[in-house]
C-alpha atoms as an extended CHARMM CRD file, in Angstrom:
* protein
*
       181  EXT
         1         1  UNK       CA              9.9300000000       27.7940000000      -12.4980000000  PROA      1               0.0000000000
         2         2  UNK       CA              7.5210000000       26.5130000000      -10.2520000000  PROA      2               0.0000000000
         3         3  UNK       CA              6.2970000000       28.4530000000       -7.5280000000  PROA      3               0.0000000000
         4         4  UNK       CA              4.8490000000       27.4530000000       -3.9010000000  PROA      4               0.0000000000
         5         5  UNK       CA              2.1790000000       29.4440000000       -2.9340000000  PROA      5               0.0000000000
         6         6  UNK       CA              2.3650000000       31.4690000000        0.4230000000  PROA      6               0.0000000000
         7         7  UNK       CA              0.9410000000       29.5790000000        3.4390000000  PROA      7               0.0000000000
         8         8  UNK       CA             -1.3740000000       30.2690000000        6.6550000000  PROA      8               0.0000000000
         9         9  UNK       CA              0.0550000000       30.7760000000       10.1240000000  PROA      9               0.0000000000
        10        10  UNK       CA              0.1600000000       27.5310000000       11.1970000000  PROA      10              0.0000000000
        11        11  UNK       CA              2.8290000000       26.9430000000        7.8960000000  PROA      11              0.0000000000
        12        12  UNK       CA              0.6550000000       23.7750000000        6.7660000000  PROA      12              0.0000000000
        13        13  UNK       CA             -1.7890000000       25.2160000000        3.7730000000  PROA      13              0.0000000000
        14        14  UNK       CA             -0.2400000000       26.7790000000        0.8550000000  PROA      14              0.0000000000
        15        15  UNK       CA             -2.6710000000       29.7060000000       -0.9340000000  PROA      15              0.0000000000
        16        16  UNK       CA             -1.4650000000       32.3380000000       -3.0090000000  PROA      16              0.0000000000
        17        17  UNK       CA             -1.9270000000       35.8850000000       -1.2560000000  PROA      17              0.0000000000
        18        18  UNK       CA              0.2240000000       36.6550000000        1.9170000000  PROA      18              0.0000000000
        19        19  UNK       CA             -1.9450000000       37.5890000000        4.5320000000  PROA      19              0.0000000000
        20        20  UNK       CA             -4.9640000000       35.1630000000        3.5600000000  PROA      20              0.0000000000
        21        21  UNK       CA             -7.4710000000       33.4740000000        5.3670000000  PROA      21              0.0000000000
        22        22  UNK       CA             -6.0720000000       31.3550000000        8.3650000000  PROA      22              0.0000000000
        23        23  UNK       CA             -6.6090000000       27.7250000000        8.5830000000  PROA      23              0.0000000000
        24        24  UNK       CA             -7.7480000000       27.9840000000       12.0910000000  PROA      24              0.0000000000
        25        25  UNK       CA            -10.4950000000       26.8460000000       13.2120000000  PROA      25              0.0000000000
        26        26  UNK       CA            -11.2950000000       25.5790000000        9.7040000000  PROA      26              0.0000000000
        27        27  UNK       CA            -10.1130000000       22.1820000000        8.1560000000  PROA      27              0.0000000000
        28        28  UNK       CA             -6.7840000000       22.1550000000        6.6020000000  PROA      28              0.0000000000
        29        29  UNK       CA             -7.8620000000       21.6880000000        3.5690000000  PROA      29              0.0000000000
        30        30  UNK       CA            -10.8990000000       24.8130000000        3.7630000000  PROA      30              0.0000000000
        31        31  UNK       CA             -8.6460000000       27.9180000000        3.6480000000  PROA      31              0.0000000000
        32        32  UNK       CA             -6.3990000000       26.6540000000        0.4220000000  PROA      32              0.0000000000
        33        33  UNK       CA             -9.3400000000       25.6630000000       -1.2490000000  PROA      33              0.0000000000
        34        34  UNK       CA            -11.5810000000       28.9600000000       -0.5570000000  PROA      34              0.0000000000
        35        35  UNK       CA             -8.6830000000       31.0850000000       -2.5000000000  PROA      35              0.0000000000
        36        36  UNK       CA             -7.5820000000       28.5810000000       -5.1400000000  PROA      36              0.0000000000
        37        37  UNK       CA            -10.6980000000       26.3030000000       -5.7610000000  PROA      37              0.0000000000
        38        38  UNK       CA            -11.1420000000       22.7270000000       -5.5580000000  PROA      38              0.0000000000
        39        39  UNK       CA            -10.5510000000       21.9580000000       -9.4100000000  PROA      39              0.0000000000
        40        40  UNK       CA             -7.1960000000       21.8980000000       -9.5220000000  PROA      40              0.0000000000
        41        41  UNK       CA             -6.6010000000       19.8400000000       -7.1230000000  PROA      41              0.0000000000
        42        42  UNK       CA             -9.4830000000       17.7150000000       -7.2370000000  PROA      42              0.0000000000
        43        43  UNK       CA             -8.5250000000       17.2830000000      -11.2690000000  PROA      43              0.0000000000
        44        44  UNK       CA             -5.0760000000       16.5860000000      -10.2470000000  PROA      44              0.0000000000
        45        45  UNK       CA             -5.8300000000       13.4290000000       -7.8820000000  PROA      45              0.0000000000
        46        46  UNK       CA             -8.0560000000       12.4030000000      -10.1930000000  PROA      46              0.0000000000
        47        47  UNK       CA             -5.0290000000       12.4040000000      -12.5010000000  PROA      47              0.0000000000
        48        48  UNK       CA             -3.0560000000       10.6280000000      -10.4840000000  PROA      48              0.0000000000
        49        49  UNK       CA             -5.9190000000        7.6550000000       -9.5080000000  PROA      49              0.0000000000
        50        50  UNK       CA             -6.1520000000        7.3970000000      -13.1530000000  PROA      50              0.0000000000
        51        51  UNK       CA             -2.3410000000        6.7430000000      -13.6120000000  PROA      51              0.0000000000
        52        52  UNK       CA             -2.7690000000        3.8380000000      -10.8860000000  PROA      52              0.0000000000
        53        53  UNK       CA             -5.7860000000        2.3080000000      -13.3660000000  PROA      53              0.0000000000
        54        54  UNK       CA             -4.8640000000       -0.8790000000      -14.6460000000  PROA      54              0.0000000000
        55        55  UNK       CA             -5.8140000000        0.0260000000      -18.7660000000  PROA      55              0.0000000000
        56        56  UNK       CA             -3.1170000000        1.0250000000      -20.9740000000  PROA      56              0.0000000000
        57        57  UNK       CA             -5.2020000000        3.9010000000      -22.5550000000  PROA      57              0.0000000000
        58        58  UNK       CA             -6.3570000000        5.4220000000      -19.5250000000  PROA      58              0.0000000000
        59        59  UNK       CA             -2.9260000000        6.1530000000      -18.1580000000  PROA      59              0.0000000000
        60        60  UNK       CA             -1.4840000000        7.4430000000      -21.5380000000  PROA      60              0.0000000000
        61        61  UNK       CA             -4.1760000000        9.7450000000      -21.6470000000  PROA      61              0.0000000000
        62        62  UNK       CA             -3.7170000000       10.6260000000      -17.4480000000  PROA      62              0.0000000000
        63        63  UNK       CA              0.0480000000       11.2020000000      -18.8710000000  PROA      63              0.0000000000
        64        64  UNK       CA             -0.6070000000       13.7880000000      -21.2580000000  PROA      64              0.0000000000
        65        65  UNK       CA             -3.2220000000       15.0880000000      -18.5840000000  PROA      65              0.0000000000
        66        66  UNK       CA             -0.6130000000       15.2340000000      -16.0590000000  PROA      66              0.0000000000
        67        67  UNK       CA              1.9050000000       16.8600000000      -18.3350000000  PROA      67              0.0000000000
        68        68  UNK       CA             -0.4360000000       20.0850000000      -18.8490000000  PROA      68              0.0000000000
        69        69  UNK       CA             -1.4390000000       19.8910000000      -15.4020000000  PROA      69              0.0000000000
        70        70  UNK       CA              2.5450000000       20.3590000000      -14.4880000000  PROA      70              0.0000000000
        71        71  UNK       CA              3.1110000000       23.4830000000      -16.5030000000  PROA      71              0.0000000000
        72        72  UNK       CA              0.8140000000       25.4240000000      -14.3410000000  PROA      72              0.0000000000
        73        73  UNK       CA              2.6670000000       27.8560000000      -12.0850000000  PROA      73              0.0000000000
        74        74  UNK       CA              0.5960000000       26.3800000000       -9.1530000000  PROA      74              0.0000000000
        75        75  UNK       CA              1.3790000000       22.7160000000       -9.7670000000  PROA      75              0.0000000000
        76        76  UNK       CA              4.0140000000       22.5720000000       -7.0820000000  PROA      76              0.0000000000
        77        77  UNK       CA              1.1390000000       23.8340000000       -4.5560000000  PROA      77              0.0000000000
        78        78  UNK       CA             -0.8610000000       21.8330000000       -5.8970000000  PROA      78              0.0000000000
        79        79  UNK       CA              0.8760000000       18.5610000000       -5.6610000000  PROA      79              0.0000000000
        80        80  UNK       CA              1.7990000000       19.5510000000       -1.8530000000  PROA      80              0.0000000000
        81        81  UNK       CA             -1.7070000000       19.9240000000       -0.9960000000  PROA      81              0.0000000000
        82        82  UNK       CA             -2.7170000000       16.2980000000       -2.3760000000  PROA      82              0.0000000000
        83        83  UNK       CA              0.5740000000       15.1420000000       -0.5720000000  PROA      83              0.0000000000
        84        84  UNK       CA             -1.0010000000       16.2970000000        2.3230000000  PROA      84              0.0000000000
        85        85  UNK       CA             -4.2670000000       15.8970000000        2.5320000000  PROA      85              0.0000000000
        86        86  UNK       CA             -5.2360000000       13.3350000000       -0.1510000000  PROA      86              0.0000000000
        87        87  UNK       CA             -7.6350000000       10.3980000000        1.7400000000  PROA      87              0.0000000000
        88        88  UNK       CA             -6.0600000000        7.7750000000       -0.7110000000  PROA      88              0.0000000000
        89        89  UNK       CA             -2.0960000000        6.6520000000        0.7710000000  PROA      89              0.0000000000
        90        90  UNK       CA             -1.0580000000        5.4920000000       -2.8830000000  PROA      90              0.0000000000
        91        91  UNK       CA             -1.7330000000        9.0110000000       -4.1030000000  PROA      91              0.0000000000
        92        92  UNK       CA             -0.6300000000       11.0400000000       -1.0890000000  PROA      92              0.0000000000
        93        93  UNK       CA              2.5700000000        8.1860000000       -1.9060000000  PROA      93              0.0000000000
        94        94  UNK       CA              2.6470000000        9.5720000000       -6.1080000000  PROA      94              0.0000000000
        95        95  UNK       CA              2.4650000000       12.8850000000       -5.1820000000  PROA      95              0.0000000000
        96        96  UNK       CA              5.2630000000       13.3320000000       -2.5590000000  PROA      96              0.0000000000
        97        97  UNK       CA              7.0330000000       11.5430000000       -5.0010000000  PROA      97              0.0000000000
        98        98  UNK       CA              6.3630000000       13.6620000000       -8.1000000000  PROA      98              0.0000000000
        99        99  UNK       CA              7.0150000000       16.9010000000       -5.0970000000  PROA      99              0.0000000000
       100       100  UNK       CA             10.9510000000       15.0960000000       -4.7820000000  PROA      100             0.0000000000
       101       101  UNK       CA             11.2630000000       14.8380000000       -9.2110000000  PROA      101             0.0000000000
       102       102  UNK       CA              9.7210000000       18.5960000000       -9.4190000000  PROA      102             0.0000000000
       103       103  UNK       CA             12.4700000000       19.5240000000       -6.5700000000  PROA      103             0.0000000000
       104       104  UNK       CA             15.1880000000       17.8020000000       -7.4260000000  PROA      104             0.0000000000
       105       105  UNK       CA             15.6710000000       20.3950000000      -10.5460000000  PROA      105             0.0000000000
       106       106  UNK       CA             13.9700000000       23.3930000000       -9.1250000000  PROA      106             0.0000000000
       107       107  UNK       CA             14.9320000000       23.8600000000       -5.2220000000  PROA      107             0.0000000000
       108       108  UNK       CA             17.3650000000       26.4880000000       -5.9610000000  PROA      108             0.0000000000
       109       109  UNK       CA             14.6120000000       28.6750000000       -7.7840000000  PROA      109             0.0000000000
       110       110  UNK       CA             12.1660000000       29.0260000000       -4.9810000000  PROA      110             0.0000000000
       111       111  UNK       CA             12.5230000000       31.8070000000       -2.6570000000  PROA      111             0.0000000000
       112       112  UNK       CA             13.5660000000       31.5830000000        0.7190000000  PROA      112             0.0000000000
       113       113  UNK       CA              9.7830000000       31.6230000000        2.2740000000  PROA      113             0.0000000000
       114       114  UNK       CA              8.9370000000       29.1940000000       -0.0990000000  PROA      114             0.0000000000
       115       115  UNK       CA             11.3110000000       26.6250000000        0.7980000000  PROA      115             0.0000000000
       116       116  UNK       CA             10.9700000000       27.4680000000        4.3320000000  PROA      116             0.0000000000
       117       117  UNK       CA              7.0790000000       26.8040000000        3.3230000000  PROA      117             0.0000000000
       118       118  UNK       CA              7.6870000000       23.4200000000        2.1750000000  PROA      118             0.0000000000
       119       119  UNK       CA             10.5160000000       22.1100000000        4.7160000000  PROA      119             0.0000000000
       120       120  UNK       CA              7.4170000000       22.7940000000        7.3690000000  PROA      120             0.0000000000
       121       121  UNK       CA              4.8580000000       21.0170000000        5.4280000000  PROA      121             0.0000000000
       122       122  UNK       CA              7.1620000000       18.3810000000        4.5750000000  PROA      122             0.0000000000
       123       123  UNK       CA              7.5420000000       17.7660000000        8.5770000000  PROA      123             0.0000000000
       124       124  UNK       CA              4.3260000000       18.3190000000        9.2330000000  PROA      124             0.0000000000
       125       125  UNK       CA              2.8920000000       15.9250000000        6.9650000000  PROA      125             0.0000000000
       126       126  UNK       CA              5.1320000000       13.1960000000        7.9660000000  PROA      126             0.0000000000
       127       127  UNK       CA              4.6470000000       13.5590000000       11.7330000000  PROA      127             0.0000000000
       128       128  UNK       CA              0.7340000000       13.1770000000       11.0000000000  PROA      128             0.0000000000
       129       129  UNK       CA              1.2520000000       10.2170000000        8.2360000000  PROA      129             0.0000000000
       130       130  UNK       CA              0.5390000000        6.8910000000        9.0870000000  PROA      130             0.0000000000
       131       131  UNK       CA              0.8820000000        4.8290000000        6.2770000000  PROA      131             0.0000000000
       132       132  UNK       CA              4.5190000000        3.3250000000        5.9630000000  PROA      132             0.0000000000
       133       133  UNK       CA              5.1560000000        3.7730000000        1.7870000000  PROA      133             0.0000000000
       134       134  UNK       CA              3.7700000000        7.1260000000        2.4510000000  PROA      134             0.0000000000
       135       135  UNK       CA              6.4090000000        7.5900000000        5.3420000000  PROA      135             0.0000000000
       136       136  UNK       CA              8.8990000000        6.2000000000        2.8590000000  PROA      136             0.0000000000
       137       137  UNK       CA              8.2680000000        8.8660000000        0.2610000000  PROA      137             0.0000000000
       138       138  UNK       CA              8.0710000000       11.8080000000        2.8300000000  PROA      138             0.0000000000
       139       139  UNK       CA             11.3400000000       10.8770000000        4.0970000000  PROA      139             0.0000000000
       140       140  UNK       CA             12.7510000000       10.4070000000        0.6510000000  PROA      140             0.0000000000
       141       141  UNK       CA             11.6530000000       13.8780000000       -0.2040000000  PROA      141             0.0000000000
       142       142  UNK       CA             13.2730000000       15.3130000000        2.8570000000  PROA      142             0.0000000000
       143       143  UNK       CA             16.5750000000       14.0460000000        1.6740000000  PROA      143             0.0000000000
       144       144  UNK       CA             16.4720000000       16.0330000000       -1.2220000000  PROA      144             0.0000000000
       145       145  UNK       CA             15.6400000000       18.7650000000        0.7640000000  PROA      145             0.0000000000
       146       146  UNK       CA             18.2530000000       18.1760000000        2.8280000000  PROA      146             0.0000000000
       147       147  UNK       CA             20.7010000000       17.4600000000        0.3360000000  PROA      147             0.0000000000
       148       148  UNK       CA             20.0190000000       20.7980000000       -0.9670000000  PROA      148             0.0000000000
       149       149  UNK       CA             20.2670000000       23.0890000000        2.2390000000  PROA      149             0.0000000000
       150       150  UNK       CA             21.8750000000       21.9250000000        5.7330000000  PROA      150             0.0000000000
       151       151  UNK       CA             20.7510000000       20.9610000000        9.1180000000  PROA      151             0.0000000000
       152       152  UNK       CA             21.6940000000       24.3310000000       10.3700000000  PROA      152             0.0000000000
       153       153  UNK       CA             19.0670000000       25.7780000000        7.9530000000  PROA      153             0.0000000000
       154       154  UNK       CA             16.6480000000       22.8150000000        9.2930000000  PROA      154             0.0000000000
       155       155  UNK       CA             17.1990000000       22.3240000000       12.9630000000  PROA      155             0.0000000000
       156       156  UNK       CA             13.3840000000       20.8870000000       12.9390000000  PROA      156             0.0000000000
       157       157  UNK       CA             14.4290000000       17.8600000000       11.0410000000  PROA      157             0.0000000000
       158       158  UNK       CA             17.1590000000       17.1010000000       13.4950000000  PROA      158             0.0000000000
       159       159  UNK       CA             14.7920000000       17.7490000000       16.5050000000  PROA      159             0.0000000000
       160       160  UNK       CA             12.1350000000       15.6190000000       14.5930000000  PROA      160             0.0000000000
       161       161  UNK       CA             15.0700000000       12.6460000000       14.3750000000  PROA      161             0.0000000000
       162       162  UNK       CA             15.6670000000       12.8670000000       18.0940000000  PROA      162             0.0000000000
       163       163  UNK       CA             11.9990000000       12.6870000000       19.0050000000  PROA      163             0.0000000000
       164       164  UNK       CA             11.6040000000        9.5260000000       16.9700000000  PROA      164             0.0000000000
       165       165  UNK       CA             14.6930000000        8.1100000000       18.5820000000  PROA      165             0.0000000000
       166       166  UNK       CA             13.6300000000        8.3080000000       21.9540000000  PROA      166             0.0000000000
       167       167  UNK       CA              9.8940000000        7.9470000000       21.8940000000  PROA      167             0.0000000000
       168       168  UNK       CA              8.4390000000        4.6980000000       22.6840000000  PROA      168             0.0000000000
       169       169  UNK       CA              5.8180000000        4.9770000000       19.8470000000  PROA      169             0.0000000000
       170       170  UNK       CA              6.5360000000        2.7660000000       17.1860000000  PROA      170             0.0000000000
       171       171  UNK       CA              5.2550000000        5.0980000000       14.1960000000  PROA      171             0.0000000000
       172       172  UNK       CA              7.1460000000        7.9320000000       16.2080000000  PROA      172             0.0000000000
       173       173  UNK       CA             10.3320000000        5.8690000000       15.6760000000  PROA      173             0.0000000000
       174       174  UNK       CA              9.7440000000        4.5030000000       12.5280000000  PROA      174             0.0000000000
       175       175  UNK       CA              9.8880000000        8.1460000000       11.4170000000  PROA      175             0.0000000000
       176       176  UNK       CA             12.7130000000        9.2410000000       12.7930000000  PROA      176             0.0000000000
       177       177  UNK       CA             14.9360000000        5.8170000000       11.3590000000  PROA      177             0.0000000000
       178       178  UNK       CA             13.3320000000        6.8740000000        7.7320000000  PROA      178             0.0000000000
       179       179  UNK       CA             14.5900000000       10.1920000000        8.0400000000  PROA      179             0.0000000000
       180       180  UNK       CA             18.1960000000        8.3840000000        9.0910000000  PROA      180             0.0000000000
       181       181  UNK       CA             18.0980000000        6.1990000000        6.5410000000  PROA      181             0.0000000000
């Protein structure tokens, strides 16, 4: 089963020890990769880049790449950090989708913190996300979330619909009538 890693104070980085180094006032990105390395999840955007490559033979071999690459107890984490943080929107776009496949089957066999983990990242990533296909898949993946739990375990997600509703920010709203949709 896969297995999200446990995440700094402010609920945005996944690493795996409780009680890690805090994100603060680091980048995002510093405290996940000073426990878990930059390989993995450099190798697994470069993975996914290659599956965007127009040549036949470079995406079969990605593929089988990617298949290993999902097999690793961490891949979950992994795929929620390039969600997040990735520079490239198609990527941060193919790996909040492969996040939705991954939870679709496997929801039920995270713990409690985990998903609690996730449902905040999920949010957090889409309040900061600017790119509208990358919206679209952030908001796709919190309906499986949702499907899965209820808004009484997620109040954010309601609160999060309400703020796009009445703020006059277009992205703001766009956000909030993605996460309706």
């Amino acid at each position: 089963a896969p297995r999200l890693l446990h995440v700094c104070c402010c609920g945005r980085v996944p690493f795996p020890l409780p009680g890690g180094p805090c994100c603060h006032p680091h980048p995002v990105s510093s405290c996940a990769l000073a426990l878990f390395g930059t390989m993995a999840t450099e190798e697994l955007e470069r993975i996914l880049l290659d599956l965007l490559q127009p040549d036949n033979a470079v995406i079969q071999q990605a593929t089988i790449r990617l298949k290993e690459a999902l097999k690793q107890p961490t891949a979950l984490s992994h795929l929620c950090q390039v969600m997040s943080d990735s520079q490239n929107a198609q990527i941060r776009q193919f790996a909040a989708v492969l996040v939705r496949r991954r939870l679709t089957k496997h929801w039920r066999k995270l713990l409690a913190t985990e998903q609690d983990t996730l449902k905040n990242l999920v949010l957090s990533t889409l309040q900061r996300e600017t790119d509208h296909k990358v919206c679209l898949g952030l908001a796709q993946l919190a309906a499986i979330i949702l499907k899965h739990e209820t808004l009484e375990k997620w109040p954010q997600l309601l609160q999060l619909i309400q703020q796009g509703a009445q703020s006059p920010d277009p992205t703001q709203s766009e956000v909030g009538l993605l996460l309706l949709n």
